[in-house]
N, CA, C and O atoms as a Tripos MOL2 file, in Angstrom:
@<TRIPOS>MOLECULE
protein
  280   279    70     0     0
PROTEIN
NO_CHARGES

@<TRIPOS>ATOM
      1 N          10.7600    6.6180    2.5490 N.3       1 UNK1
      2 CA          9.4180    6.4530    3.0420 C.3       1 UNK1
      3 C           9.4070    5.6120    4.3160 C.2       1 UNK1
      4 O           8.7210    5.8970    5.2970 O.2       1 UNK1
      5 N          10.2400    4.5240    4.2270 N.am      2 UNK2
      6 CA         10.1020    4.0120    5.6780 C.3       2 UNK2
      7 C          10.3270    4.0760    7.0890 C.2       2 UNK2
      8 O           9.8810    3.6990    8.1730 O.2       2 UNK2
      9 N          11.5160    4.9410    6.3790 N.am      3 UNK3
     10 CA         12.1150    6.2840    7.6430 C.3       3 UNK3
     11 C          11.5300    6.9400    7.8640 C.2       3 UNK3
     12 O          11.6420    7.2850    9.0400 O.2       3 UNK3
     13 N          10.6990    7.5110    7.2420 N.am      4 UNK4
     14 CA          9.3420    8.3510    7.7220 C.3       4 UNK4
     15 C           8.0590    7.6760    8.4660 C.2       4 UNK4
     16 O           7.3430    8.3030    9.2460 O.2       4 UNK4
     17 N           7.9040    6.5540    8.1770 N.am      5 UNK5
     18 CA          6.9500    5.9250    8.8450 C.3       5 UNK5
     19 C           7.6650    5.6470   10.2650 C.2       5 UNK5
     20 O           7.3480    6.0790   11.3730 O.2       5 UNK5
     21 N           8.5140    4.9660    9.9700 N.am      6 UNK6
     22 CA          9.2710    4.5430   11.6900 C.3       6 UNK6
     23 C           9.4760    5.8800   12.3210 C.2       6 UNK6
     24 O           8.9550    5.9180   13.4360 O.2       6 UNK6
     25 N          10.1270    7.1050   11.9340 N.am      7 UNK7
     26 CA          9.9020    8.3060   13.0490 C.3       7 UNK7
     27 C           9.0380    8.5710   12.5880 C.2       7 UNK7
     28 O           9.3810    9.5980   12.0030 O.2       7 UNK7
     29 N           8.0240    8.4130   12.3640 N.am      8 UNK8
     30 CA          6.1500    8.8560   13.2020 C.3       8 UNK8
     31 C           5.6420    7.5790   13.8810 C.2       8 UNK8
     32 O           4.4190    7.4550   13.8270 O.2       8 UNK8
     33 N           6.4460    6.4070   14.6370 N.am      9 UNK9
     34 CA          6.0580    5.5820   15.2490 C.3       9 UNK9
     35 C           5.7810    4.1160   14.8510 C.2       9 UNK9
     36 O           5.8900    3.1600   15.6190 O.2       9 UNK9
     37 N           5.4090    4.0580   13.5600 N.am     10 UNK10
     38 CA          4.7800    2.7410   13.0750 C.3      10 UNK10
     39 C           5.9560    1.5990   13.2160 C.2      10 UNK10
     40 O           7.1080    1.9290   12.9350 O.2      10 UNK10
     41 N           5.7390    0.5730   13.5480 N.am     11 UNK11
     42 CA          6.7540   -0.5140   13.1940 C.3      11 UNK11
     43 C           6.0400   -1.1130   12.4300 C.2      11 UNK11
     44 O           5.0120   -0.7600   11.8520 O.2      11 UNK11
     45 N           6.8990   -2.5520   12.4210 N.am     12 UNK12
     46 CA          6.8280   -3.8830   11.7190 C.3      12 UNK12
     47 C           5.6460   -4.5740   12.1650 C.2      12 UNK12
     48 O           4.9350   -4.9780   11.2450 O.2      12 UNK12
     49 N           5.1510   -4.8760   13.6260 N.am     13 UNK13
     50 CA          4.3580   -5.2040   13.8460 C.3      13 UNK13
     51 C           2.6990   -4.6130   13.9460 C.2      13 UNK13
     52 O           1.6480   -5.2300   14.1210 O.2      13 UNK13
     53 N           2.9810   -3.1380   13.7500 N.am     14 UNK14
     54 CA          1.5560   -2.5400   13.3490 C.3      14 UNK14
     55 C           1.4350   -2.9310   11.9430 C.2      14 UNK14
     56 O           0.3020   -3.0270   11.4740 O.2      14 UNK14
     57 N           2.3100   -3.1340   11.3160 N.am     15 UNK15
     58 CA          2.1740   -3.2660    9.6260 C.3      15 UNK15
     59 C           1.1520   -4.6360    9.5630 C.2      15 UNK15
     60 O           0.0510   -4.7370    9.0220 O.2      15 UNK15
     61 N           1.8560   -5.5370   10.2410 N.am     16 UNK16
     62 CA          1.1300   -7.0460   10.2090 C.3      16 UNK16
     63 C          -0.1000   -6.6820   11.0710 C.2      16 UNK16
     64 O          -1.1310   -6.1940   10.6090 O.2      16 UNK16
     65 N           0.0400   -6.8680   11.9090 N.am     17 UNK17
     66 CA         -1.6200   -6.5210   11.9980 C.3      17 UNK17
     67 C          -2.5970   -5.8190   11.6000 C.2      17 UNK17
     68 O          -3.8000   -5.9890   11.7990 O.2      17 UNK17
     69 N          -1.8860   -4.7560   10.8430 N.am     18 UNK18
     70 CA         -3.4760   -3.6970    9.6750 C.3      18 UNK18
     71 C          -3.4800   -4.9550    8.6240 C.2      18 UNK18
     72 O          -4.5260   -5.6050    8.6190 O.2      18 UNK18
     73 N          -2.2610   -5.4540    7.5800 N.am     19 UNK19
     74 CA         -2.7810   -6.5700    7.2110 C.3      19 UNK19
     75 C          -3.6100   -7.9120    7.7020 C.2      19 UNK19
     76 O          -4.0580   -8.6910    6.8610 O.2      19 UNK19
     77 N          -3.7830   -8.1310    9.1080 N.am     20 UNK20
     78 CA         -4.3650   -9.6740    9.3950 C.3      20 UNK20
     79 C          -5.7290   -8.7330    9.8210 C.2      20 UNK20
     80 O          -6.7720   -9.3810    9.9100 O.2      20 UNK20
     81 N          -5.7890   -7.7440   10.0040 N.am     21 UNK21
     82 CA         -7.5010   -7.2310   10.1520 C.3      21 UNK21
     83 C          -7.8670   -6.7270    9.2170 C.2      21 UNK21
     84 O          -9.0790   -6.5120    9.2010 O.2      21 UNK21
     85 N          -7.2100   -6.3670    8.2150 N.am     22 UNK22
     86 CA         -7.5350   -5.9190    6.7570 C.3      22 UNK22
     87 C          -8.6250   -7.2590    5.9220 C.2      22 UNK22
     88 O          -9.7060   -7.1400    5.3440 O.2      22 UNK22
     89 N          -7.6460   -8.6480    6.2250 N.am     23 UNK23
     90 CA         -7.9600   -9.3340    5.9980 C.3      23 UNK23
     91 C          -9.3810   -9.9460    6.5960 C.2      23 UNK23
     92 O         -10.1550  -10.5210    5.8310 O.2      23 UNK23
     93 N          -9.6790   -9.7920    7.9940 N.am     24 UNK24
     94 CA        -11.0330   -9.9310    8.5660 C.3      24 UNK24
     95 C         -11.9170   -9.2200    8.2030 C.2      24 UNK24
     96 O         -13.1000   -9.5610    8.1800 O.2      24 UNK24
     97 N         -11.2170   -7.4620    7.6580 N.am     25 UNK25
     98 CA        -12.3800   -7.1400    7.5490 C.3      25 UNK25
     99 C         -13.0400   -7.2350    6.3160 C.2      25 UNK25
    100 O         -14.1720   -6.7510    6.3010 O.2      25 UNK25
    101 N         -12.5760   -7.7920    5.1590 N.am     26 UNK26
    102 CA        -12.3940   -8.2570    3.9690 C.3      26 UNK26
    103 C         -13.6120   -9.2200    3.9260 C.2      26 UNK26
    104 O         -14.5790   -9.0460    3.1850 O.2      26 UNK26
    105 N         -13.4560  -10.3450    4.8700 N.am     27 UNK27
    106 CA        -14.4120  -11.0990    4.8430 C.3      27 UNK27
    107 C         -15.7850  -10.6620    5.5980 C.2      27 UNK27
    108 O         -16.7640  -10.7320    4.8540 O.2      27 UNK27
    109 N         -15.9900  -10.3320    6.6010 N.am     28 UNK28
    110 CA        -16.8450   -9.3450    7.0200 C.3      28 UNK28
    111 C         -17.3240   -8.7790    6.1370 C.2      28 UNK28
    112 O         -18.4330   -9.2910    5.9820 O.2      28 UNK28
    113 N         -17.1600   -7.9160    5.3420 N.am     29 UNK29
    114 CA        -17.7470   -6.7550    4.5290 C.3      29 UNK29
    115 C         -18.2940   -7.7640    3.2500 C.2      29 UNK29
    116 O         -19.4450   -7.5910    2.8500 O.2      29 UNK29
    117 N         -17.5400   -8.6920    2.7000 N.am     30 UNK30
    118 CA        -18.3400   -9.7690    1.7570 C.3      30 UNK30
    119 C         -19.6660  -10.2490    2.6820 C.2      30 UNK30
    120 O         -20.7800  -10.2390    2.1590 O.2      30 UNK30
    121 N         -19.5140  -10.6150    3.9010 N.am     31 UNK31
    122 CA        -20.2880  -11.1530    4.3310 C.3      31 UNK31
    123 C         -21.5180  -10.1000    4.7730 C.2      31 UNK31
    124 O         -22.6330  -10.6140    4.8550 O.2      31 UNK31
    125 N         -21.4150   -8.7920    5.0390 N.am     32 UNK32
    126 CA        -22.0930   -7.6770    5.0890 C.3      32 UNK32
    127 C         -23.1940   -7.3250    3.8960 C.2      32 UNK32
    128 O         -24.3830   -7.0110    3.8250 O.2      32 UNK32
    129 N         -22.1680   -7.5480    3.0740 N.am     33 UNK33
    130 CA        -22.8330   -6.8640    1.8580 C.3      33 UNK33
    131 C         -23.6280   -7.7010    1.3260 C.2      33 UNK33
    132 O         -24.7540   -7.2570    1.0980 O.2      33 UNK33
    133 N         -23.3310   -9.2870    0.9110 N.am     34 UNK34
    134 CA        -24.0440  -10.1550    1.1980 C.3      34 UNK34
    135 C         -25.1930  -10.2680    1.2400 C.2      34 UNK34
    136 O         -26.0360  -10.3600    0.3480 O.2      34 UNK34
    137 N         -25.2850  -10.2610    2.7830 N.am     35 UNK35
    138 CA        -26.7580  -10.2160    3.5050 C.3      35 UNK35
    139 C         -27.3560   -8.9670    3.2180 C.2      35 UNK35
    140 O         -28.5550   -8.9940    2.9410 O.2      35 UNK35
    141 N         -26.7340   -7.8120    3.2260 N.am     36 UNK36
    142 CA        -27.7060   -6.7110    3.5980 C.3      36 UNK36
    143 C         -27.6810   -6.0190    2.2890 C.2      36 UNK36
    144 O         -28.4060   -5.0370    2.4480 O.2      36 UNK36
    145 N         -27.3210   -6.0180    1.3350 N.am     37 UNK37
    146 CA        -27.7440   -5.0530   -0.4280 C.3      37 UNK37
    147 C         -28.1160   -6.2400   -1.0300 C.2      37 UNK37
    148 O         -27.9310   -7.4270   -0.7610 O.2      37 UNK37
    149 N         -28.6600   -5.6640   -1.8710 N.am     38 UNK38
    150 CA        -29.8000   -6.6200   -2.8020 C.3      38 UNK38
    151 C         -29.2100   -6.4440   -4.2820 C.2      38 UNK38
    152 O         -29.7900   -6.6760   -5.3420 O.2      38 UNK38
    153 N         -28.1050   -6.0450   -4.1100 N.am     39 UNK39
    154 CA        -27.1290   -5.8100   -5.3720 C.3      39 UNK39
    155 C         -26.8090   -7.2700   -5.7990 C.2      39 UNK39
    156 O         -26.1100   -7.2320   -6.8110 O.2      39 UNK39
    157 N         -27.0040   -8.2340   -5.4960 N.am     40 UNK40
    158 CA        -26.1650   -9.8160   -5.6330 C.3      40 UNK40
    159 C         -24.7840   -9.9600   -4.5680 C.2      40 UNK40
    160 O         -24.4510   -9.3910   -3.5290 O.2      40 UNK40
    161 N         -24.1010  -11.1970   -5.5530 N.am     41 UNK41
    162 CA        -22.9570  -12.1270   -5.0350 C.3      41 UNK41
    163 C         -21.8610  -10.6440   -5.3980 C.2      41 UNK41
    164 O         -21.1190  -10.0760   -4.5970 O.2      41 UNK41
    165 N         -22.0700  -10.3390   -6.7430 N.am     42 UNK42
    166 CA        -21.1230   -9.9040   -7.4130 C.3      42 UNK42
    167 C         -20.4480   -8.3940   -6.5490 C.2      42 UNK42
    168 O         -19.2450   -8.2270   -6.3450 O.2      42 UNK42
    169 N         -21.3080   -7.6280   -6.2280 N.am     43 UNK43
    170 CA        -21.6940   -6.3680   -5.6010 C.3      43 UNK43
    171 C         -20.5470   -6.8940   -3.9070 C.2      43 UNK43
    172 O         -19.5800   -6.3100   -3.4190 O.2      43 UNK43
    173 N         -21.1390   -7.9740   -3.5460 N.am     44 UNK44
    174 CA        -20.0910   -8.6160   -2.3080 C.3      44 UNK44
    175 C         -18.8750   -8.7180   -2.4870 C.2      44 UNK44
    176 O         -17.9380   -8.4480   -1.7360 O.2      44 UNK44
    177 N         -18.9020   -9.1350   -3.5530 N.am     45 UNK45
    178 CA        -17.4400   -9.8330   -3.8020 C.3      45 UNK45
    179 C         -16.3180   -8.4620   -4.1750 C.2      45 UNK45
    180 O         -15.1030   -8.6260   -4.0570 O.2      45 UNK45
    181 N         -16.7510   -7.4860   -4.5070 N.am     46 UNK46
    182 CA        -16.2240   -6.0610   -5.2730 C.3      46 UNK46
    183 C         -15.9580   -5.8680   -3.8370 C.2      46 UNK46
    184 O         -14.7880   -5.5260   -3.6640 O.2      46 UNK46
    185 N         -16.5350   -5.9550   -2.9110 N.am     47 UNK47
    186 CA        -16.5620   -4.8790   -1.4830 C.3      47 UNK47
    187 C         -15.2990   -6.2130   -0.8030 C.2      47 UNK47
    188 O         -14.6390   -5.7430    0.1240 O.2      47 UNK47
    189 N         -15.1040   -7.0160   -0.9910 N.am     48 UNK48
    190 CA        -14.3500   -8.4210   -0.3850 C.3      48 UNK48
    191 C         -12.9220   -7.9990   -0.6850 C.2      48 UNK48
    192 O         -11.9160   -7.8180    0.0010 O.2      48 UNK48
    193 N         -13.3440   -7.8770   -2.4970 N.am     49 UNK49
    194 CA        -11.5910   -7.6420   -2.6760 C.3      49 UNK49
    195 C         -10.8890   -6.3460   -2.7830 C.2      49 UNK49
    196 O          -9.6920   -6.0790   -2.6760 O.2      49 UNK49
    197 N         -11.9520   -5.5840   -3.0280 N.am     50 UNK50
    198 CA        -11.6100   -4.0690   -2.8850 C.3      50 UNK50
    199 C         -10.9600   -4.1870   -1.5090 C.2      50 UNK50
    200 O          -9.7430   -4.1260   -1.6880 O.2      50 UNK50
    201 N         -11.3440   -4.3800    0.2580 N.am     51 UNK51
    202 CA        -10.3740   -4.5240    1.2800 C.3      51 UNK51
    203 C          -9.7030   -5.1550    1.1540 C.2      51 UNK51
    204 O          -8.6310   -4.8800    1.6950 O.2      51 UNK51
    205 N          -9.7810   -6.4110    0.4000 N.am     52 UNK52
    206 CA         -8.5470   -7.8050    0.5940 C.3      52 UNK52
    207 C          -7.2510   -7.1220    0.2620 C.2      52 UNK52
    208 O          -6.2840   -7.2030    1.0190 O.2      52 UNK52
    209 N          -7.2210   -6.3570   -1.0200 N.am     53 UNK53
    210 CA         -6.3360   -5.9220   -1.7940 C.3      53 UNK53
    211 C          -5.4010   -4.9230   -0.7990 C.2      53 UNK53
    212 O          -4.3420   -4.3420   -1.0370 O.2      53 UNK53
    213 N          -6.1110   -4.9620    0.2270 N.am     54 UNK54
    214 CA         -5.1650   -4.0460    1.8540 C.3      54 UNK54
    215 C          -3.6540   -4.6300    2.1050 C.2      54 UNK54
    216 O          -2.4910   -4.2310    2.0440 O.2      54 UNK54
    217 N          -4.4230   -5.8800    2.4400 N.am     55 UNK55
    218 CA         -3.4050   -7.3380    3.2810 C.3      55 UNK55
    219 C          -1.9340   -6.8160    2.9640 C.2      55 UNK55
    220 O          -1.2420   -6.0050    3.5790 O.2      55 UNK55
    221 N          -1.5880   -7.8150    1.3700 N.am     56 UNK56
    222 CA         -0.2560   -7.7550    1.0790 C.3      56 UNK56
    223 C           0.5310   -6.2240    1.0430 C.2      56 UNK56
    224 O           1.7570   -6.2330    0.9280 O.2      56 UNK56
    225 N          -0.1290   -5.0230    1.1340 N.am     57 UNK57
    226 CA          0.2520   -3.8640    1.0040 C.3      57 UNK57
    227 C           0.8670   -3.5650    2.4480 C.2      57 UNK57
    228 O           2.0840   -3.5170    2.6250 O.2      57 UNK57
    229 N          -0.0450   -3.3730    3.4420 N.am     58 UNK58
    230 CA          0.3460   -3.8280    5.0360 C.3      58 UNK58
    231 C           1.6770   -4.5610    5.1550 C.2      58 UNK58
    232 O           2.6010   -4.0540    5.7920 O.2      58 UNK58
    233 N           1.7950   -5.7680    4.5440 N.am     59 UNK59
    234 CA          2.7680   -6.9630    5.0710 C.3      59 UNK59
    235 C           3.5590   -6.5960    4.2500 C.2      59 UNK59
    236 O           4.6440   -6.9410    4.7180 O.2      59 UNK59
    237 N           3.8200   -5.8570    2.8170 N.am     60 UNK60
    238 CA          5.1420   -5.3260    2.3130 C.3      60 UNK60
    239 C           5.8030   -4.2160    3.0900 C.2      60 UNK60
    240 O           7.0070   -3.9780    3.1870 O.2      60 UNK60
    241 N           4.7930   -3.5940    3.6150 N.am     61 UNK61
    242 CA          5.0820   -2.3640    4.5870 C.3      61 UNK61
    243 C           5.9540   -2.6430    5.5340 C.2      61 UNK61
    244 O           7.0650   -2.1580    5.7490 O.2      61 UNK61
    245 N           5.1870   -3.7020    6.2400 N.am     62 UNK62
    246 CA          5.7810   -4.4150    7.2480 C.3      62 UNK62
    247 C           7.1290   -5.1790    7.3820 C.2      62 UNK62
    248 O           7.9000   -5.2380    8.3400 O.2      62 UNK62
    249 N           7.2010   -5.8410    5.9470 N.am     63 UNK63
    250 CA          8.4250   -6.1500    6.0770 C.3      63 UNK63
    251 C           9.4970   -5.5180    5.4830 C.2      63 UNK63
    252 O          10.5570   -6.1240    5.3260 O.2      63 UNK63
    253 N           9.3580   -4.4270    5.1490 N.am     64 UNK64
    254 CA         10.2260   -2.9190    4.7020 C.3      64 UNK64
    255 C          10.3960   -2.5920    6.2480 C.2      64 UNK64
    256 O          11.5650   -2.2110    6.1870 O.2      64 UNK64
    257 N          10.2360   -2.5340    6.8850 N.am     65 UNK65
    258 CA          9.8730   -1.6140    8.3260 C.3      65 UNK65
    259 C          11.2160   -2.8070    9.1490 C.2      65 UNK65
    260 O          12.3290   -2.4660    9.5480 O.2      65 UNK65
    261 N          10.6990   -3.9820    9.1800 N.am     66 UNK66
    262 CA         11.3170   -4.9670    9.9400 C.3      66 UNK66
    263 C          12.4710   -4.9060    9.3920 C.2      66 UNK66
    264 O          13.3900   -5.1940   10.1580 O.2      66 UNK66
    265 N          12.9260   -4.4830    7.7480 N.am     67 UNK67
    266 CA         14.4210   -4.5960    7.7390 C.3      67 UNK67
    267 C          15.0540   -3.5130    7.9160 C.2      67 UNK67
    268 O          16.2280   -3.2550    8.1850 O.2      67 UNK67
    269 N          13.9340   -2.7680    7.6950 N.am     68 UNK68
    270 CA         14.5670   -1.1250    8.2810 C.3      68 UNK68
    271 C          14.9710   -1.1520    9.6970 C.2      68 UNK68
    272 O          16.1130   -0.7060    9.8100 O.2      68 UNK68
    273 N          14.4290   -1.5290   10.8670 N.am     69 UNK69
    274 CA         14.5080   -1.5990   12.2530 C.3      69 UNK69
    275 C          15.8510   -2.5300   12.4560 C.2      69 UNK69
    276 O          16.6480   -2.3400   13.3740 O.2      69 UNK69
    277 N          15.9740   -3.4850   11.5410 N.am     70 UNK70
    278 CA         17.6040   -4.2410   11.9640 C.3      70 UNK70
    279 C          18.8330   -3.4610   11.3780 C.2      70 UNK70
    280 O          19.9770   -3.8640   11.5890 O.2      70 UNK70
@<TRIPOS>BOND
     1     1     2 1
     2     2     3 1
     3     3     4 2
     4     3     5 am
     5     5     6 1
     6     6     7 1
     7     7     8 2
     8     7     9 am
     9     9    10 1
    10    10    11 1
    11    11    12 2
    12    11    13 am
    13    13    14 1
    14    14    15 1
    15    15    16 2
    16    15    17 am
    17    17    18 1
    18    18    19 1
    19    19    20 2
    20    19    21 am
    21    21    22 1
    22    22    23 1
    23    23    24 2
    24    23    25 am
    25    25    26 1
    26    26    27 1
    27    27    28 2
    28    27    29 am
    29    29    30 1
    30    30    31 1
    31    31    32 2
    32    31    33 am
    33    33    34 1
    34    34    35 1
    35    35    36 2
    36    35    37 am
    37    37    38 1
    38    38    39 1
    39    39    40 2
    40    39    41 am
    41    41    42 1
    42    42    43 1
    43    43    44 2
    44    43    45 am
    45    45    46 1
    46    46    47 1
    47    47    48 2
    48    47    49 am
    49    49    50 1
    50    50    51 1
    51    51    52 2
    52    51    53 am
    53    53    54 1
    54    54    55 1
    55    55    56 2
    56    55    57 am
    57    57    58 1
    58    58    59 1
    59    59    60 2
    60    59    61 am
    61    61    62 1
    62    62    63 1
    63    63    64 2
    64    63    65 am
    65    65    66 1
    66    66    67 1
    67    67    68 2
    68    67    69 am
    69    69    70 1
    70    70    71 1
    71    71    72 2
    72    71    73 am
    73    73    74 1
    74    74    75 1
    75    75    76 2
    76    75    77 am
    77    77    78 1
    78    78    79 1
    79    79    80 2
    80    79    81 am
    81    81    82 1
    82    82    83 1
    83    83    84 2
    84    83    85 am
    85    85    86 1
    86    86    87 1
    87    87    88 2
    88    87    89 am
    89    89    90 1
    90    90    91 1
    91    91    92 2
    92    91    93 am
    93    93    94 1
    94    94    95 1
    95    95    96 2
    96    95    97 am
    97    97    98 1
    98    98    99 1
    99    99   100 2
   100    99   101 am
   101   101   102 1
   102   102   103 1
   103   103   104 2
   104   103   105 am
   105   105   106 1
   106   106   107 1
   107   107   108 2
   108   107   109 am
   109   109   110 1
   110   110   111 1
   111   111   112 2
   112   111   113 am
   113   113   114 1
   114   114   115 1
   115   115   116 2
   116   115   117 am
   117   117   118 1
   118   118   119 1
   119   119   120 2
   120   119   121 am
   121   121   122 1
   122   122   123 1
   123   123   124 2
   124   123   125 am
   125   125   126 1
   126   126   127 1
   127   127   128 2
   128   127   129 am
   129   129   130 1
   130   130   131 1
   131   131   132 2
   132   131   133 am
   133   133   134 1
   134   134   135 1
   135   135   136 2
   136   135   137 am
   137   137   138 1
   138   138   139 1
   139   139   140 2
   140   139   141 am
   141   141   142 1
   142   142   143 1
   143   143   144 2
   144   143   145 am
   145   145   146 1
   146   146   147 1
   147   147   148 2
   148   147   149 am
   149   149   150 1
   150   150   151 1
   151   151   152 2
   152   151   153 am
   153   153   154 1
   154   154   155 1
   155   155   156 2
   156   155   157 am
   157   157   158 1
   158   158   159 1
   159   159   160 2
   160   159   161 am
   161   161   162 1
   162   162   163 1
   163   163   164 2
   164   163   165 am
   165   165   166 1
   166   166   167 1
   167   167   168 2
   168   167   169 am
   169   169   170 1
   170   170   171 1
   171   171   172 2
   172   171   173 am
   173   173   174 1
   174   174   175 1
   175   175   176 2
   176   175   177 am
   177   177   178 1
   178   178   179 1
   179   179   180 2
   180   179   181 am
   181   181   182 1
   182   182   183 1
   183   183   184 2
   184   183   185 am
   185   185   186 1
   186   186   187 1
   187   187   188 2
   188   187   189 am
   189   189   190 1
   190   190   191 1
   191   191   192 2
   192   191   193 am
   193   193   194 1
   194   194   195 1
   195   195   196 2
   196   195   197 am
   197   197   198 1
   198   198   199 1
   199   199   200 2
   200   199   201 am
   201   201   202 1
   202   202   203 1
   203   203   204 2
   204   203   205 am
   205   205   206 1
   206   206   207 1
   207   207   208 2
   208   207   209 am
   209   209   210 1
   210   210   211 1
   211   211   212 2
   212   211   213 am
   213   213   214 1
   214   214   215 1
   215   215   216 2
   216   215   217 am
   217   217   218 1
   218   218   219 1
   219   219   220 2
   220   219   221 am
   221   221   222 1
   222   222   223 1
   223   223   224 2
   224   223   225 am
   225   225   226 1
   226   226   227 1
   227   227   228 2
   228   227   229 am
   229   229   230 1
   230   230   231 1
   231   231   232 2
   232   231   233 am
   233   233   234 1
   234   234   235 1
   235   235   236 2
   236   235   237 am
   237   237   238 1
   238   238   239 1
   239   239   240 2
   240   239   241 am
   241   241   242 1
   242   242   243 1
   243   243   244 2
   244   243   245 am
   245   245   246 1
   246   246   247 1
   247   247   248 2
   248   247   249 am
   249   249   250 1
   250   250   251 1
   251   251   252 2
   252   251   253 am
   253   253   254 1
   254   254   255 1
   255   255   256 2
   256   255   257 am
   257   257   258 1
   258   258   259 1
   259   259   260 2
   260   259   261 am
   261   261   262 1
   262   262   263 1
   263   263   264 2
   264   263   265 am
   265   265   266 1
   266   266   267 1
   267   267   268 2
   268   267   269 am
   269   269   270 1
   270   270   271 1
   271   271   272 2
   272   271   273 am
   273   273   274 1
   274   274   275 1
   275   275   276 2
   276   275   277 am
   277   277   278 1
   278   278   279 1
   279   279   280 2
@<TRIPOS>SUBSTRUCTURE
     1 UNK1         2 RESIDUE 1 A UNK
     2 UNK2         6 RESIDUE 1 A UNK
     3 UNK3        10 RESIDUE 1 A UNK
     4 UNK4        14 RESIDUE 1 A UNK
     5 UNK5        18 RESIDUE 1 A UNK
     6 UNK6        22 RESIDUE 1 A UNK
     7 UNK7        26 RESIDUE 1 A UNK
     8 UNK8        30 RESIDUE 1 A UNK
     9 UNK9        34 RESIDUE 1 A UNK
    10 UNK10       38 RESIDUE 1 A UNK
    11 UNK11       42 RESIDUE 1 A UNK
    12 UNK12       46 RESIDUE 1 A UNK
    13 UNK13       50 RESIDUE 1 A UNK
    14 UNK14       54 RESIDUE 1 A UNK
    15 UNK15       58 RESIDUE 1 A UNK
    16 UNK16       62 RESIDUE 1 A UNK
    17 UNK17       66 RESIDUE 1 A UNK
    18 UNK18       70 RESIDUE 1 A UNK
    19 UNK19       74 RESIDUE 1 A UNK
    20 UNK20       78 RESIDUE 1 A UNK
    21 UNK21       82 RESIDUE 1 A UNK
    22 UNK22       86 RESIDUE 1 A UNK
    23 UNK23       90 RESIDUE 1 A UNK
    24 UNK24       94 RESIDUE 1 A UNK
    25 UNK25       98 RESIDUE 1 A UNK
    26 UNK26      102 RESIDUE 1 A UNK
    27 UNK27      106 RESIDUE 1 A UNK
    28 UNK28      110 RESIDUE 1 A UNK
    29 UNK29      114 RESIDUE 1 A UNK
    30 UNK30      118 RESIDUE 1 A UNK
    31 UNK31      122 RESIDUE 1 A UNK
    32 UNK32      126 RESIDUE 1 A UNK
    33 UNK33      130 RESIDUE 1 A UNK
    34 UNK34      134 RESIDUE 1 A UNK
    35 UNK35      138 RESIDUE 1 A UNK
    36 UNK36      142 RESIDUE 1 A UNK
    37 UNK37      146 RESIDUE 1 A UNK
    38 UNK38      150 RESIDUE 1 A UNK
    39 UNK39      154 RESIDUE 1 A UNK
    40 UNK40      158 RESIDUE 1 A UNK
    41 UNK41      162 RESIDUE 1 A UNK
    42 UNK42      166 RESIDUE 1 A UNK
    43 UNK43      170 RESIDUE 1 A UNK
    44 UNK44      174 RESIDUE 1 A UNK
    45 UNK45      178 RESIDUE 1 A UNK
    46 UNK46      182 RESIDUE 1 A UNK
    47 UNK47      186 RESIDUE 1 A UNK
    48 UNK48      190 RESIDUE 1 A UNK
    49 UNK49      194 RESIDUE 1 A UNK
    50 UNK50      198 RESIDUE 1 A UNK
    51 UNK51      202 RESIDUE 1 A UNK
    52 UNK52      206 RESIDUE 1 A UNK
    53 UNK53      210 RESIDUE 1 A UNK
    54 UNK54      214 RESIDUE 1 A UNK
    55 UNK55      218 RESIDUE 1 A UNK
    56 UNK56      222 RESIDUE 1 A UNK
    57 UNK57      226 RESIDUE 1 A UNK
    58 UNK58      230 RESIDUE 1 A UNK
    59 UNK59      234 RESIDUE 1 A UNK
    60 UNK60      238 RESIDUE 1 A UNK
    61 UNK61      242 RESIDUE 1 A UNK
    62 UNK62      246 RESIDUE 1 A UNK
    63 UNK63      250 RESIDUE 1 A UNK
    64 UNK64      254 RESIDUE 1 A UNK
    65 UNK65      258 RESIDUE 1 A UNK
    66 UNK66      262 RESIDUE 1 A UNK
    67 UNK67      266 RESIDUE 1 A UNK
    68 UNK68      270 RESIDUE 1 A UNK
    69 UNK69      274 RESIDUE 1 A UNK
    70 UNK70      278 RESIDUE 1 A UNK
């Protein structure tokens, strides 16, 4: 699989960064949902970690990729 990702282009460092904006957008979207549905805290927090749960997936990627590339 990672050989497949690296010849279609992706490295190590796209990996980390879909995780560190995964992570922004994580908070964003708590903070979205938040304010704007009338669902509650709880309804936010589902939409928070449902993206959060991105991050470490990204950064395992990523660092599969980085040892693949050495």
């Amino acid at each position: 699989m990672l050989e497949h990702l690296h010849r279609m282009g992706l490295r190590a460092e796209h990996m980390y960064m879909a995780g560190g904006v995964s992570i922004g957008l994580s908070f964003l979207s708590w903070m979205l949902s938040k304010q704007m549905e009338n669902a509650g805290i709880d309804r936010a927090d589902r939409w928070g970690i449902f993206i959060g749960e991105w991050a470490p997936t990204f950064i395992a990627l990523g660092n599969g990729l980085r040892t693949y590339e050495k």
